[in-house]
PQR file with spaces between the fields and no chain letter, atoms N, CA, C, O and H, PARSE charges and radii, in Angstrom:
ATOM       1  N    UNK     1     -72.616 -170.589   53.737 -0.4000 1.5000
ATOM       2  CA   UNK     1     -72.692 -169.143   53.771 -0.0000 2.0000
ATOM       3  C    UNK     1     -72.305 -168.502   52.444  0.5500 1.7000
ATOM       4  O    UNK     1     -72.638 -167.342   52.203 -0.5500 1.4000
ATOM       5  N    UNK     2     -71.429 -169.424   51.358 -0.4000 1.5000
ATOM       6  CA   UNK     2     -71.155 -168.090   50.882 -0.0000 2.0000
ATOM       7  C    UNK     2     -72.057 -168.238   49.294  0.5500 1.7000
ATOM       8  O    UNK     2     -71.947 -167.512   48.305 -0.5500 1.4000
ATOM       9  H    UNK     2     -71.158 -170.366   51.553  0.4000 1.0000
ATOM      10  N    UNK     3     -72.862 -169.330   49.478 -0.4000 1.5000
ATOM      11  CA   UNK     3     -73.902 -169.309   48.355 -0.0000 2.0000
ATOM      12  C    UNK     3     -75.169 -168.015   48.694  0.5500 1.7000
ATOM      13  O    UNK     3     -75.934 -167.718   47.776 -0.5500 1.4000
ATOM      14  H    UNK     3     -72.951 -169.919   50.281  0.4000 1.0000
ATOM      15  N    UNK     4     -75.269 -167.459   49.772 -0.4000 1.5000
ATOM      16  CA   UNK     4     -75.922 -166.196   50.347 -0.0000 2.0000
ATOM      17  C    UNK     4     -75.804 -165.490   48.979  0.5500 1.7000
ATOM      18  O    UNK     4     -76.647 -165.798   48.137 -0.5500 1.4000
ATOM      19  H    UNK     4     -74.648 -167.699   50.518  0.4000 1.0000
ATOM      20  N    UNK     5     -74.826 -164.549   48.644 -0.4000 1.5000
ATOM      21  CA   UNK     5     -74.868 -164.034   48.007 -0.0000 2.0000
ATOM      22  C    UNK     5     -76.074 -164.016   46.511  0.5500 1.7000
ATOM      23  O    UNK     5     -76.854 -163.149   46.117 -0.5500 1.4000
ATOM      24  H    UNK     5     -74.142 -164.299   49.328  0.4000 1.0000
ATOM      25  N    UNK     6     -75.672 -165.688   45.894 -0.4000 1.5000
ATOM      26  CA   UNK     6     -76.798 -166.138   44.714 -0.0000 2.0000
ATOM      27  C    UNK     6     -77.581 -166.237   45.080  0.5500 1.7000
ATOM      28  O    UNK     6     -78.183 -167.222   44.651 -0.5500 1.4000
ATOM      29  H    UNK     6     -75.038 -166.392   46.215  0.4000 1.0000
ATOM      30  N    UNK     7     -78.184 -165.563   45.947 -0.4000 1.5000
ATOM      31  CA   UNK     7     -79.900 -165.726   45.987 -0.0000 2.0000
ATOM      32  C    UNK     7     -79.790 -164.109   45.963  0.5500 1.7000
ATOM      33  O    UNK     7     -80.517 -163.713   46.874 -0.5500 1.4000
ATOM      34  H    UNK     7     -77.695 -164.764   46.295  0.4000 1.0000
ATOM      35  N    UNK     8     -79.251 -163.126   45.376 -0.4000 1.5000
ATOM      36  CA   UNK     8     -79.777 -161.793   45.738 -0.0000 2.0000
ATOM      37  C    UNK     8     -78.747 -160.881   44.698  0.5500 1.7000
ATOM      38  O    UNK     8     -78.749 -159.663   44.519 -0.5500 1.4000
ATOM      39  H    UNK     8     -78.660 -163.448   44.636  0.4000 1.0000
ATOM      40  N    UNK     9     -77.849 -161.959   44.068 -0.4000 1.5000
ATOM      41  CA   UNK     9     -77.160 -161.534   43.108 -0.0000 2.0000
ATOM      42  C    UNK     9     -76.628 -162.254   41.665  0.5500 1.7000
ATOM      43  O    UNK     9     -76.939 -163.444   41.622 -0.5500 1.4000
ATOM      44  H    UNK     9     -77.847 -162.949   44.214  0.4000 1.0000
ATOM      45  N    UNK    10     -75.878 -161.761   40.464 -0.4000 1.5000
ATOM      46  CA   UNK    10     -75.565 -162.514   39.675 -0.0000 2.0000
ATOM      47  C    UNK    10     -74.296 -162.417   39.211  0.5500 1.7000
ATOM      48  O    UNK    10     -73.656 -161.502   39.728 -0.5500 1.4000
ATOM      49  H    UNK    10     -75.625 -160.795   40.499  0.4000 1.0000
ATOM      50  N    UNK    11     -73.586 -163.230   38.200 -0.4000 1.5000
ATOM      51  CA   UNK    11     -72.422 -162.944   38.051 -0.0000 2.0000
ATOM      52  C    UNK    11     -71.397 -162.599   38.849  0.5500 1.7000
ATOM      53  O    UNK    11     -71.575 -163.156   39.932 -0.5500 1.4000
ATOM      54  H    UNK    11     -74.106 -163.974   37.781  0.4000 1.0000
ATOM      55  N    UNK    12     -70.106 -161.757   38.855 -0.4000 1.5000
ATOM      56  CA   UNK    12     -68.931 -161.438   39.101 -0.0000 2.0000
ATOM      57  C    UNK    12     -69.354 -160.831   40.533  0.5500 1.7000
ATOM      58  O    UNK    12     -68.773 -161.218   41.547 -0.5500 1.4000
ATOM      59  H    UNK    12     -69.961 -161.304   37.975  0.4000 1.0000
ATOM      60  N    UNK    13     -70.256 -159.985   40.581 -0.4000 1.5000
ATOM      61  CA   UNK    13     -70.981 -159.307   41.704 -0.0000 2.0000
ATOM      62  C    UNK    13     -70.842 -160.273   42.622  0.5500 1.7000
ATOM      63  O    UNK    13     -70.189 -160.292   43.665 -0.5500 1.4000
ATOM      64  H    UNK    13     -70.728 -159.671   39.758  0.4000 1.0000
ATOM      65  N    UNK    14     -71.766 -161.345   41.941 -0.4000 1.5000
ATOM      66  CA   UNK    14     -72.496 -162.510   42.961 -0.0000 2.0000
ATOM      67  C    UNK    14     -71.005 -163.270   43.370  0.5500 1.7000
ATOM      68  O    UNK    14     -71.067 -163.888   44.433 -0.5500 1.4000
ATOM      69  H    UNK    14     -72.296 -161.329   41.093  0.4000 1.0000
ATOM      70  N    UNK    15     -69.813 -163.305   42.743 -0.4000 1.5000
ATOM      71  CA   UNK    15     -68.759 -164.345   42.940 -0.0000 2.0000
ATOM      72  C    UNK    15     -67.751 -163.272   43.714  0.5500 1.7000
ATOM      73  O    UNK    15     -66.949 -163.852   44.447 -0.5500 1.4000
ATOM      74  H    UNK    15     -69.762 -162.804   41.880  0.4000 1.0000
ATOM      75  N    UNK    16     -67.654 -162.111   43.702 -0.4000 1.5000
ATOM      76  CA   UNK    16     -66.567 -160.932   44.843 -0.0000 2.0000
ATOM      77  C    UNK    16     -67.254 -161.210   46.269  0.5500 1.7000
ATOM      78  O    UNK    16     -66.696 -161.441   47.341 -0.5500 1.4000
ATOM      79  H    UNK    16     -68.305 -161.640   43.107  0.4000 1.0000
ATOM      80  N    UNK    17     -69.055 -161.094   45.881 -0.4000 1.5000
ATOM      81  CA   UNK    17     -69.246 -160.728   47.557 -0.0000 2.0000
ATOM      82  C    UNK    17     -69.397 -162.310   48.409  0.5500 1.7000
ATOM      83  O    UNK    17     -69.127 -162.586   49.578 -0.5500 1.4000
ATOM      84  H    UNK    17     -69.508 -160.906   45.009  0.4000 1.0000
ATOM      85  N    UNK    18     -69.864 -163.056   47.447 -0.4000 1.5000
ATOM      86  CA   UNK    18     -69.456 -165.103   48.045 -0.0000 2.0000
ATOM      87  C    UNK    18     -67.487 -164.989   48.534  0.5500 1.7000
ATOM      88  O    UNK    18     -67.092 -165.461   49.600 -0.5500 1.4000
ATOM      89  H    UNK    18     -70.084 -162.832   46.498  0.4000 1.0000
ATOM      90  N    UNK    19     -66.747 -164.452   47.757 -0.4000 1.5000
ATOM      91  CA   UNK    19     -65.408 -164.318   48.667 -0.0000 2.0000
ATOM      92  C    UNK    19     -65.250 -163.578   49.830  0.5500 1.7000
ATOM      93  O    UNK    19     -64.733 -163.868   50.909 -0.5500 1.4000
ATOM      94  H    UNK    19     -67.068 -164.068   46.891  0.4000 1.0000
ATOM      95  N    UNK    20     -65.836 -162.476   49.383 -0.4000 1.5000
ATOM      96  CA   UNK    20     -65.761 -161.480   50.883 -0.0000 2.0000
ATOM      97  C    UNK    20     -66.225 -162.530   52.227  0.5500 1.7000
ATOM      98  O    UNK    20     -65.675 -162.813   53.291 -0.5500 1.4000
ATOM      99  H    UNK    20     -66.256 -162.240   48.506  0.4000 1.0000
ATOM     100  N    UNK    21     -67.574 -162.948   51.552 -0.4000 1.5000
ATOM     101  CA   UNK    21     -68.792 -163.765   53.107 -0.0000 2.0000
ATOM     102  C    UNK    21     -67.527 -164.988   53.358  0.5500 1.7000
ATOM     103  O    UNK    21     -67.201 -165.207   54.525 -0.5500 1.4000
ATOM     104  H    UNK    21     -68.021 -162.717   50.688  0.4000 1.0000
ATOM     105  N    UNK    22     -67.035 -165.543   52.554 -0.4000 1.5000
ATOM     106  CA   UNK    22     -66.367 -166.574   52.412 -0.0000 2.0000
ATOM     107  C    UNK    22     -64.944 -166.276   53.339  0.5500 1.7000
ATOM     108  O    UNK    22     -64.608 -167.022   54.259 -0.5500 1.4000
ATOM     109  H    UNK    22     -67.300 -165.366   51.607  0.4000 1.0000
ATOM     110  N    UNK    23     -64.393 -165.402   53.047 -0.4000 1.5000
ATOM     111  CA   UNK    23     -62.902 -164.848   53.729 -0.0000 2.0000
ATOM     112  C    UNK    23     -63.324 -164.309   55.333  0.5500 1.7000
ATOM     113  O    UNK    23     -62.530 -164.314   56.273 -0.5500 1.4000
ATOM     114  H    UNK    23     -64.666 -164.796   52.299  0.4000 1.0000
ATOM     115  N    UNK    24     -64.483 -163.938   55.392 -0.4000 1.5000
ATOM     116  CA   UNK    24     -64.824 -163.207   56.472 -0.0000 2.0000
ATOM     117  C    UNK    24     -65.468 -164.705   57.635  0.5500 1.7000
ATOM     118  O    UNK    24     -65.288 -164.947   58.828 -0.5500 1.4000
ATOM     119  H    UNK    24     -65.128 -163.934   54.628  0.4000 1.0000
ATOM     120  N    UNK    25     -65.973 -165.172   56.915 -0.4000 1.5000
ATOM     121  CA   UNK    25     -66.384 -166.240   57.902 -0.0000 2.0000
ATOM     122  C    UNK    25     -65.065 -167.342   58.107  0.5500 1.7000
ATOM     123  O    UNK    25     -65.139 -167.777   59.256 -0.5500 1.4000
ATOM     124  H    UNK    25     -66.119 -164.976   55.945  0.4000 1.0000
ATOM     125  N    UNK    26     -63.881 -167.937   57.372 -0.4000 1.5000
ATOM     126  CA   UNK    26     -62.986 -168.340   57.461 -0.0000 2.0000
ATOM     127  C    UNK    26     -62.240 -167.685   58.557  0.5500 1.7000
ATOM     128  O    UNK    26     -61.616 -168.472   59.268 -0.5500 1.4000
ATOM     129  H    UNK    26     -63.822 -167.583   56.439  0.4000 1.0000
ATOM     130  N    UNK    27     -62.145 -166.292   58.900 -0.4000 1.5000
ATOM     131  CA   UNK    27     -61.713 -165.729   59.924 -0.0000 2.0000
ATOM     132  C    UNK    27     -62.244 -165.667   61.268  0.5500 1.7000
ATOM     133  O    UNK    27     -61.551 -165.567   62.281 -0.5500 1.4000
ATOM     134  H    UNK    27     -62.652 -165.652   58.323  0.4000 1.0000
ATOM     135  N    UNK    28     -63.583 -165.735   61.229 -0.4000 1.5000
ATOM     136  CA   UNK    28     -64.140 -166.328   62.492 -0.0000 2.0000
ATOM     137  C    UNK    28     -64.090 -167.387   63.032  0.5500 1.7000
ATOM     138  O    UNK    28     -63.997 -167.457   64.258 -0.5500 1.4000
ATOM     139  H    UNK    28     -64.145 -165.817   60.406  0.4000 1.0000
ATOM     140  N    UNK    29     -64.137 -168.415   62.286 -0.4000 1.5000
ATOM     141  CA   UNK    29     -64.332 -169.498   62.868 -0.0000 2.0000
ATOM     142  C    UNK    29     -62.452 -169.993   62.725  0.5500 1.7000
ATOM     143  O    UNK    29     -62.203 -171.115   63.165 -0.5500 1.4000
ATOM     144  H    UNK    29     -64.213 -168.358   61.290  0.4000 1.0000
ATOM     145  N    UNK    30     -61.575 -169.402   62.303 -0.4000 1.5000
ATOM     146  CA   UNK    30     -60.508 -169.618   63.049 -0.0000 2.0000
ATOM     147  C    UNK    30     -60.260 -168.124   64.143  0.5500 1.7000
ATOM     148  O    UNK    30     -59.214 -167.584   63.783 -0.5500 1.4000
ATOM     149  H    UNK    30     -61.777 -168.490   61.946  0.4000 1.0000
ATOM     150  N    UNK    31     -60.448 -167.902   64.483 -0.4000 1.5000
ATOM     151  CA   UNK    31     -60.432 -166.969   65.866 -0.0000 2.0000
ATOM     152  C    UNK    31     -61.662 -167.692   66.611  0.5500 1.7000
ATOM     153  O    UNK    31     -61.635 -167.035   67.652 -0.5500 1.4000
ATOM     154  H    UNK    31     -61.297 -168.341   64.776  0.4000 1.0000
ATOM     155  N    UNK    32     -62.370 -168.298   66.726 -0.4000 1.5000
ATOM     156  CA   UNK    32     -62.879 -169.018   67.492 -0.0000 2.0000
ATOM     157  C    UNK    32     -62.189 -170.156   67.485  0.5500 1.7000
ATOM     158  O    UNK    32     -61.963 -170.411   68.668 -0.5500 1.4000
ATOM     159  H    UNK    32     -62.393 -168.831   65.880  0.4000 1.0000
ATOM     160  N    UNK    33     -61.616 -171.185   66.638 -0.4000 1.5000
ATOM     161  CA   UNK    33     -60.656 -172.149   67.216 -0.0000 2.0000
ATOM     162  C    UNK    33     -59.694 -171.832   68.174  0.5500 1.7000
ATOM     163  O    UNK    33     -59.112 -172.728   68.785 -0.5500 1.4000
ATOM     164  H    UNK    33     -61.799 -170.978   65.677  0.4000 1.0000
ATOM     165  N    UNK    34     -59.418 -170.397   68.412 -0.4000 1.5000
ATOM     166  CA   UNK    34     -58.189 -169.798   68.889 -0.0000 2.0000
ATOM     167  C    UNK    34     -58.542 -170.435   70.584  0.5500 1.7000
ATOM     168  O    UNK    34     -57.625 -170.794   71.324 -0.5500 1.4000
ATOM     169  H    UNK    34     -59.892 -169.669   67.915  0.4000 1.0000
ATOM     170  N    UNK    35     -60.020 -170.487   70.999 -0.4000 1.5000
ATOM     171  CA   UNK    35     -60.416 -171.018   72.130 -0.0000 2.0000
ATOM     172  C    UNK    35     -60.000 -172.236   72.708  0.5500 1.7000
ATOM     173  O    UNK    35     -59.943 -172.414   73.925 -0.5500 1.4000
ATOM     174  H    UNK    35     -60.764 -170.195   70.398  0.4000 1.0000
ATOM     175  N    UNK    36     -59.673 -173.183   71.747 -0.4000 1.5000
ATOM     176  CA   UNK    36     -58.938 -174.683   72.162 -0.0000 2.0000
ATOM     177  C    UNK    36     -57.573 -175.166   72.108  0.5500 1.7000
ATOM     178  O    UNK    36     -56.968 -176.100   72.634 -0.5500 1.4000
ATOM     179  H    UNK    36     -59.719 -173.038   70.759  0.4000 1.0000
ATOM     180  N    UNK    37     -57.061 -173.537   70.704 -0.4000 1.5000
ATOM     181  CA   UNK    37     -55.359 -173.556   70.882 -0.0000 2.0000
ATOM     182  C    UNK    37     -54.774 -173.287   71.822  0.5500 1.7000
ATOM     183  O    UNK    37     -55.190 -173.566   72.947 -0.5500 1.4000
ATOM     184  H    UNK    37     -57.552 -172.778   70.277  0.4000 1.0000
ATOM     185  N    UNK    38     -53.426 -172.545   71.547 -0.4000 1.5000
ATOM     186  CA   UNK    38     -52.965 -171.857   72.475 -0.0000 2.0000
ATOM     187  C    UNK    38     -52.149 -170.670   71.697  0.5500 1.7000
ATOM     188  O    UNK    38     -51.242 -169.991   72.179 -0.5500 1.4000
ATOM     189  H    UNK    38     -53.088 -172.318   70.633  0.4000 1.0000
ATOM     190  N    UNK    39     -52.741 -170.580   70.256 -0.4000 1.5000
ATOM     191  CA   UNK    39     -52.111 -169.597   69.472 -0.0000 2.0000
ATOM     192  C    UNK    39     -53.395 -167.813   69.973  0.5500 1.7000
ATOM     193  O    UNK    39     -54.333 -167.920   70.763 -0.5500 1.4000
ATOM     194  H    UNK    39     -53.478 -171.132   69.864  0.4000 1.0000
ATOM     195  N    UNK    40     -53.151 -166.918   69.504 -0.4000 1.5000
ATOM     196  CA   UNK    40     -54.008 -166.044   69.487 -0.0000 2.0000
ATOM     197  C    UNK    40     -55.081 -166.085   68.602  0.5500 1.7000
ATOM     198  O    UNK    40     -55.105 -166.959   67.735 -0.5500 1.4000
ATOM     199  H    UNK    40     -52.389 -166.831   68.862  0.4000 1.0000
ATOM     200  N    UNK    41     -56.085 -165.159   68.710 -0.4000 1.5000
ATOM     201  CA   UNK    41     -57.255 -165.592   68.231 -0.0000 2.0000
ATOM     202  C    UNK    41     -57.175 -164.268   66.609  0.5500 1.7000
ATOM     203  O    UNK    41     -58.036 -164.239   65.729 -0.5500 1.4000
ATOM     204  H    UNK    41     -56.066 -164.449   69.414  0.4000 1.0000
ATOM     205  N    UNK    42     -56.195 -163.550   66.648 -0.4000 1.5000
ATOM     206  CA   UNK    42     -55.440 -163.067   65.245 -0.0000 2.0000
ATOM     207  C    UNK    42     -55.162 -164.066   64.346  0.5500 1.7000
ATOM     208  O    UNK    42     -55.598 -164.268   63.213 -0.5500 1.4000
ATOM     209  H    UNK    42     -55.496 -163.573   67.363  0.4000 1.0000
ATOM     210  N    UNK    43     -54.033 -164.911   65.313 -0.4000 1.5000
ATOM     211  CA   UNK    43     -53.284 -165.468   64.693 -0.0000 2.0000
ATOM     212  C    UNK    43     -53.946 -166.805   64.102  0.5500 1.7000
ATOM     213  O    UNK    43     -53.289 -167.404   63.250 -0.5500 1.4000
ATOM     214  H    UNK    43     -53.679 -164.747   66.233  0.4000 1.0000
ATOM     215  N    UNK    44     -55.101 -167.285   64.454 -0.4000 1.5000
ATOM     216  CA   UNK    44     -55.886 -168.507   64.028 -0.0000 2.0000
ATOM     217  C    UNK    44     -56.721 -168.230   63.443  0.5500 1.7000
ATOM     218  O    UNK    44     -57.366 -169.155   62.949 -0.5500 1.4000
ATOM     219  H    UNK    44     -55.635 -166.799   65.146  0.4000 1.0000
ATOM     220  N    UNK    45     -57.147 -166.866   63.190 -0.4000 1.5000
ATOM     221  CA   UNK    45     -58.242 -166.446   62.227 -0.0000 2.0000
ATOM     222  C    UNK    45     -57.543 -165.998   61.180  0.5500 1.7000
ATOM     223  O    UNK    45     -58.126 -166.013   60.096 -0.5500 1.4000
ATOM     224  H    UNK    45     -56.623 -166.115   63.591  0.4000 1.0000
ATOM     225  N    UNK    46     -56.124 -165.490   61.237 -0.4000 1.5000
ATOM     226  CA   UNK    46     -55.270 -165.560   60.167 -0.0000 2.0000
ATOM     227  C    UNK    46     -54.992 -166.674   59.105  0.5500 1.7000
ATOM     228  O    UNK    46     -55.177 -166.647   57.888 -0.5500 1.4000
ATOM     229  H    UNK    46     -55.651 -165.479   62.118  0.4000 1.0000
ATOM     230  N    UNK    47     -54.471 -167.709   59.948 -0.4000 1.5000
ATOM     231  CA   UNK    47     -54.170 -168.990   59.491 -0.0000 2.0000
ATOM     232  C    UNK    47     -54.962 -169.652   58.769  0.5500 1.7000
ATOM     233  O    UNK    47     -54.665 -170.442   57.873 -0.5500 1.4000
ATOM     234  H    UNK    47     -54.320 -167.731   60.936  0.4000 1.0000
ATOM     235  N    UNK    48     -56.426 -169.220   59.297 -0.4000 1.5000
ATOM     236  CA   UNK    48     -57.758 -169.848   58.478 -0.0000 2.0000
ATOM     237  C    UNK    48     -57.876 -169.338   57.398  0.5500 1.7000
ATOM     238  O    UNK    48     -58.189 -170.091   56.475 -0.5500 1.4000
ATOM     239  H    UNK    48     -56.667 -168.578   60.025  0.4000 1.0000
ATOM     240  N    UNK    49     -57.731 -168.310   57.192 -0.4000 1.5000
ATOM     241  CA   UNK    49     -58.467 -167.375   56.090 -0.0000 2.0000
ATOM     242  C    UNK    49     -57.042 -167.350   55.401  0.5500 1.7000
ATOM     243  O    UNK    49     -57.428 -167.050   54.271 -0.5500 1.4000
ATOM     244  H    UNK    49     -57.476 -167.698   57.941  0.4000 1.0000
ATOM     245  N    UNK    50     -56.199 -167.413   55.330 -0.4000 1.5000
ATOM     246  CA   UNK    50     -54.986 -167.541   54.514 -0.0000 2.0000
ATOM     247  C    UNK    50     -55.230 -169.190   53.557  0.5500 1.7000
ATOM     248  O    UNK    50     -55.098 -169.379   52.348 -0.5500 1.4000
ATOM     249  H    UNK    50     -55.886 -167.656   56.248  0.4000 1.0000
ATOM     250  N    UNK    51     -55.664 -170.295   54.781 -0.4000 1.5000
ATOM     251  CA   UNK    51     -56.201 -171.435   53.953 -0.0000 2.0000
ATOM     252  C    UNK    51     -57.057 -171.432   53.053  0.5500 1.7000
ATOM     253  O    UNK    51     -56.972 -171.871   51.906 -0.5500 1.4000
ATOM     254  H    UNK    51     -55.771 -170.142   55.764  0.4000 1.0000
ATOM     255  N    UNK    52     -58.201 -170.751   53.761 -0.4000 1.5000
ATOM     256  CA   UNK    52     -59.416 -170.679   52.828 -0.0000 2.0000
ATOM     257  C    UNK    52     -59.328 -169.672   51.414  0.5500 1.7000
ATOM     258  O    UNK    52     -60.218 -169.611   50.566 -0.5500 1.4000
ATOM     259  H    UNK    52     -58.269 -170.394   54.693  0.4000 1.0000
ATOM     260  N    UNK    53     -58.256 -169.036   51.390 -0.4000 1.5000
ATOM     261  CA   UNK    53     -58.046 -168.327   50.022 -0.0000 2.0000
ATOM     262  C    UNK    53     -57.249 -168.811   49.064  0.5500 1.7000
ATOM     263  O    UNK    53     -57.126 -168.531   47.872 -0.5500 1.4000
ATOM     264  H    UNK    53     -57.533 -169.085   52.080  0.4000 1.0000
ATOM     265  N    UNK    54     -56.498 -169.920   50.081 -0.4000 1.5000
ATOM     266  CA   UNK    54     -55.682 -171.235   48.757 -0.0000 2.0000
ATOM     267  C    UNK    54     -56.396 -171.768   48.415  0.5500 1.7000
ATOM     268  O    UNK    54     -56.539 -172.267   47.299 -0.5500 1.4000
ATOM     269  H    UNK    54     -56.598 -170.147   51.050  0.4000 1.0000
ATOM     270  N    UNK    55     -57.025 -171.796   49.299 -0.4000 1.5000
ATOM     271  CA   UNK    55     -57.877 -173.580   48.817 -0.0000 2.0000
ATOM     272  C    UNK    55     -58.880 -172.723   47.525  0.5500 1.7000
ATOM     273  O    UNK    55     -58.590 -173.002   46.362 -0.5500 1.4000
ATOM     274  H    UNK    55     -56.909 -171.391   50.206  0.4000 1.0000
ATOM     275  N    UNK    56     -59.996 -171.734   47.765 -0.4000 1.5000
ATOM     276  CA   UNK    56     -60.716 -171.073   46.981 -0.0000 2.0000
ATOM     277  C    UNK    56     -59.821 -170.509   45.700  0.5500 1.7000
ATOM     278  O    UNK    56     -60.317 -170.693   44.588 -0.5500 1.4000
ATOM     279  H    UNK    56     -60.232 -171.507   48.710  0.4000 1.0000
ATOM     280  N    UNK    57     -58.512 -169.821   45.776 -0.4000 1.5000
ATOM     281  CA   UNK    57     -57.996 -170.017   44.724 -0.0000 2.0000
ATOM     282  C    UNK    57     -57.812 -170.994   43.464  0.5500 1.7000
ATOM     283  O    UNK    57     -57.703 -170.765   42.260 -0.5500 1.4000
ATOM     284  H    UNK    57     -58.109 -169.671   46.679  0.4000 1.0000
ATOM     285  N    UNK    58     -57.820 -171.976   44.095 -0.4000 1.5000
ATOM     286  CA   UNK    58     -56.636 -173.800   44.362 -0.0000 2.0000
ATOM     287  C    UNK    58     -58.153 -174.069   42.887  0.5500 1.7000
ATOM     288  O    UNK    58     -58.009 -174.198   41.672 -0.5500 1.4000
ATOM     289  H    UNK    58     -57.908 -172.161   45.073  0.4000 1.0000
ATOM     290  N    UNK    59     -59.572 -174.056   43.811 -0.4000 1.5000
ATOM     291  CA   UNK    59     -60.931 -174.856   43.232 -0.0000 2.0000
ATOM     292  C    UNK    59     -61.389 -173.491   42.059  0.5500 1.7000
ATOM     293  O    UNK    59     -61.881 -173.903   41.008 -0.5500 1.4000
ATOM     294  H    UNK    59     -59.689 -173.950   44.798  0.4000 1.0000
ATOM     295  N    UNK    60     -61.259 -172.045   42.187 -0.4000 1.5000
ATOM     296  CA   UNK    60     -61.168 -171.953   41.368 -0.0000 2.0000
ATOM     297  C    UNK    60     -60.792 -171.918   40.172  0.5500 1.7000
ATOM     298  O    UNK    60     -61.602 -171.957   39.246 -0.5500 1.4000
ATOM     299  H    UNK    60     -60.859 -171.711   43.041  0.4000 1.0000
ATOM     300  N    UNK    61     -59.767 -171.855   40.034 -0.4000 1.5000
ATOM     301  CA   UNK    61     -58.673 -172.096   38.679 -0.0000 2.0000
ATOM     302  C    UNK    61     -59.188 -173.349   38.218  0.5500 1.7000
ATOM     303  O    UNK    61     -59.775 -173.471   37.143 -0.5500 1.4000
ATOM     304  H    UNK    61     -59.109 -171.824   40.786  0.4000 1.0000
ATOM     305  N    UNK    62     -58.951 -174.373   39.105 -0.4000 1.5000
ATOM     306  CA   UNK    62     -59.507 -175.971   38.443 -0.0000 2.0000
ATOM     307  C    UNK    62     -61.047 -175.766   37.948  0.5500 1.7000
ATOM     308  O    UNK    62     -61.341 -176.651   37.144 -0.5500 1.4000
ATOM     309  H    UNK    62     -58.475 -174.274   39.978  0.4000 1.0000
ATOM     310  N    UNK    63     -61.888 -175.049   38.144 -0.4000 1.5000
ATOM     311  CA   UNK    63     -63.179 -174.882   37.426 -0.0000 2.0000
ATOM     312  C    UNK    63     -62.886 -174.237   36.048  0.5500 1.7000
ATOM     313  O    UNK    63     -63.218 -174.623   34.927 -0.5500 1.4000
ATOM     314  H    UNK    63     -61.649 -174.330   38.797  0.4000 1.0000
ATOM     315  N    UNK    64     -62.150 -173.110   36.447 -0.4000 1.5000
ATOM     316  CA   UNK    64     -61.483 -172.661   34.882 -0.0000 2.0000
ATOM     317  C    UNK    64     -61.130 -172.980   34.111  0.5500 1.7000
ATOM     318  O    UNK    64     -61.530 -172.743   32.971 -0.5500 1.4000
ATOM     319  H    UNK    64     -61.881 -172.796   37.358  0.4000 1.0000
ATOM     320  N    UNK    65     -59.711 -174.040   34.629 -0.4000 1.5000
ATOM     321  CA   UNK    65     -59.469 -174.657   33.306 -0.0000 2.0000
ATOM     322  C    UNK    65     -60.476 -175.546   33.263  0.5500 1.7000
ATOM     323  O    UNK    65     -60.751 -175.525   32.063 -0.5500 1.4000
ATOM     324  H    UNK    65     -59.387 -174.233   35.555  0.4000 1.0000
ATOM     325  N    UNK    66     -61.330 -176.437   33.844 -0.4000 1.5000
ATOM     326  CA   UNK    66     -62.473 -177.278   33.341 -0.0000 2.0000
ATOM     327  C    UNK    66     -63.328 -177.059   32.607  0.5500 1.7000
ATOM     328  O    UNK    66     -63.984 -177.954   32.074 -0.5500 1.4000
ATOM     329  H    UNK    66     -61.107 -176.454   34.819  0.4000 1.0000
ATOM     330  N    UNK    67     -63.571 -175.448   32.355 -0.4000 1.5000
ATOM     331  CA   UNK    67     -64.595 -175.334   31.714 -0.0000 2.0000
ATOM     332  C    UNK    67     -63.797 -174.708   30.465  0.5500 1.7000
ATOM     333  O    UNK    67     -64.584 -174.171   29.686 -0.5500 1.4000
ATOM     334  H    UNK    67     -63.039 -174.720   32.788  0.4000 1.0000
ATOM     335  N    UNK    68     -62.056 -174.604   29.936 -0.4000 1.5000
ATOM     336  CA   UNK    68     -61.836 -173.620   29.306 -0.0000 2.0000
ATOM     337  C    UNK    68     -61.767 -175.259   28.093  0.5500 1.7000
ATOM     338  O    UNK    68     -62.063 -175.452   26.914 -0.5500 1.4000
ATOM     339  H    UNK    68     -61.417 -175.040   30.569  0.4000 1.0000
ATOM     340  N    UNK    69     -61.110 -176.281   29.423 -0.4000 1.5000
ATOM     341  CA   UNK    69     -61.109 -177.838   28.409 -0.0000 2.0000
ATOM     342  C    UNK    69     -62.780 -178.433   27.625  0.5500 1.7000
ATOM     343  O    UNK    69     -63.027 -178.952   26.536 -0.5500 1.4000
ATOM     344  H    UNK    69     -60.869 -176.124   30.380  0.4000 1.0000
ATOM     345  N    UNK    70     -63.400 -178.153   28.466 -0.4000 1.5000
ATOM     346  CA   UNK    70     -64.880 -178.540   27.944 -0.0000 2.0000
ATOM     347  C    UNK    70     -65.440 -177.744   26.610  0.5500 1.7000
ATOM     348  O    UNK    70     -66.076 -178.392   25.778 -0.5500 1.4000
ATOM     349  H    UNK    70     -63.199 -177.731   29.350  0.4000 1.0000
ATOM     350  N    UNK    71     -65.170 -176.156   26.386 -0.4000 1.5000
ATOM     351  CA   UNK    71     -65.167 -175.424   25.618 -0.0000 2.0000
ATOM     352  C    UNK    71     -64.460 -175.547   24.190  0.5500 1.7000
ATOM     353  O    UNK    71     -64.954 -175.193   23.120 -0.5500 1.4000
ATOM     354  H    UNK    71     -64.653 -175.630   27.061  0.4000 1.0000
ATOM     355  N    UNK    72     -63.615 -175.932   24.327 -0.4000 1.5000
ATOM     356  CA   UNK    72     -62.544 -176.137   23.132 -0.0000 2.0000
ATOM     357  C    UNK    72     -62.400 -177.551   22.763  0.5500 1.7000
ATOM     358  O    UNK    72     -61.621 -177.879   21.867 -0.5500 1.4000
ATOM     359  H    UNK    72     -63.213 -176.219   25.196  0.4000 1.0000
């Protein structure tokens, strides 16, 4: 889902609204896990999307510096 965006956009544009699709679908599909927990379906769409913004943090930075080492 969140390559959607690059087909209809470019740059910084194209990389805010891939987080938005990205944060927004991380929240669904933990509020739909909420169906097999026994936590709330807040609280597991929370949990998701709190992951999915480390982790997307986590891989971006490591592209950064990869490309700041490749550069120099």
């Amino acid at each position: 889902m969140p390559i959607i965006p690059f087909f209809f956009l470019s740059g910084y544009p194209a990389v805010i609204t891939a987080a938005i699709v990205s944060i927004i679908a991380h929240f669904l599909v933990g509020a739909g896990k909420s169906l097999v927990t026994v936590r709330t379906w807040w609280q597991s769409g929370l949990e998701m999307t709190v992951v999915g913004v480390i982790e997307g943090a986590i891989t971006y930075g490591l592209g950064f510096l990869g490309s700041m080492l490749i550069h120099h």
